[in-house]
PLY file of the C-alpha trace (Angstrom):
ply
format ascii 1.0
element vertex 64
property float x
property float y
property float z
element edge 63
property int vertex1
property int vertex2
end_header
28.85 -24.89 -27.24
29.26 -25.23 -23.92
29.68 -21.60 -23.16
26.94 -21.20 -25.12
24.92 -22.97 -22.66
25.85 -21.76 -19.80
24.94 -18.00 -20.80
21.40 -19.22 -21.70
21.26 -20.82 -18.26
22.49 -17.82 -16.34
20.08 -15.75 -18.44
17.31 -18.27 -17.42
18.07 -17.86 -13.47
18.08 -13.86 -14.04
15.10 -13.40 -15.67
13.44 -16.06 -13.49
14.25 -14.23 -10.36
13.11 -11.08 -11.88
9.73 -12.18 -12.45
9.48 -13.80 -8.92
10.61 -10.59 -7.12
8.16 -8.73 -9.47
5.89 -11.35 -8.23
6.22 -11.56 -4.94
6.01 -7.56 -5.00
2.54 -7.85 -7.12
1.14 -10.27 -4.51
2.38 -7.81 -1.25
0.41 -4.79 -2.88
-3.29 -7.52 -3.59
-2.74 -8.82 -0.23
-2.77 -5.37 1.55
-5.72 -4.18 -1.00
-7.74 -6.88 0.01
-7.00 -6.19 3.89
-8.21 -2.57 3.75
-10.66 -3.75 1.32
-12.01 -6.19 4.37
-11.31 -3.43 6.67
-13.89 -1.04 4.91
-15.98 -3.49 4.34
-16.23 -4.37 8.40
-16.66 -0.90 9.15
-19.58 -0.89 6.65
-21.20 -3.74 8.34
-21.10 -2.65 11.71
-22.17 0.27 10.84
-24.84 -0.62 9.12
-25.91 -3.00 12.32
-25.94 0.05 14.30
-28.38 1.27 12.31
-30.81 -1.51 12.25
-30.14 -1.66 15.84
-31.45 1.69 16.73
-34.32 1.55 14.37
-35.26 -2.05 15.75
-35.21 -0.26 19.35
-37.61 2.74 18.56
-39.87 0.47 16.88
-39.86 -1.49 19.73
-40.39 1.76 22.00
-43.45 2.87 19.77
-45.32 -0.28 19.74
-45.41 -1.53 23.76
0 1
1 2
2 3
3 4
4 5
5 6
6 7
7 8
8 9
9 10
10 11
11 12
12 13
13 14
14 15
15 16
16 17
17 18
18 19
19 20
20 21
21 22
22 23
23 24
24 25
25 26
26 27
27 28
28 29
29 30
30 31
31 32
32 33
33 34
34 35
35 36
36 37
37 38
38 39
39 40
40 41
41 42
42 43
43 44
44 45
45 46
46 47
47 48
48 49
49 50
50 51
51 52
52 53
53 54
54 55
55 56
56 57
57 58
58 59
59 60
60 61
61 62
62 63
């Protein structure tokens, strides 16, 4: 019995550090989606401001 027990707890520890490697590996790969995701997404923005920016100024050119 007590055998028994011990190869259910050392099958508990392996398969519980398998799916917190797998885990941990899962979360790596979101986090660096989300930084390029942010990274895109800044690039967007700015250029977007520049945009709005230069229209702003040859409004402001055309009207004195």
């Amino acid at each position: 019995m007590l055998l028994f027990v011990q190869i259910v707890g050392i099958v508990f520890m392996v398969s519980l550090v398998g799916m917190s490697v797998a885990f941990f590996i899962l979360l790596n790969r979101i986090f660096n989606q989300l930084r390029y995701k942010n990274y895109i997404l800044e690039k967007l923005t700015q250029y977007i401001y520049m945009i709005a920016a230069k229209k702003d100024n040859s409004e402001k050119k055309e009207n004195p």
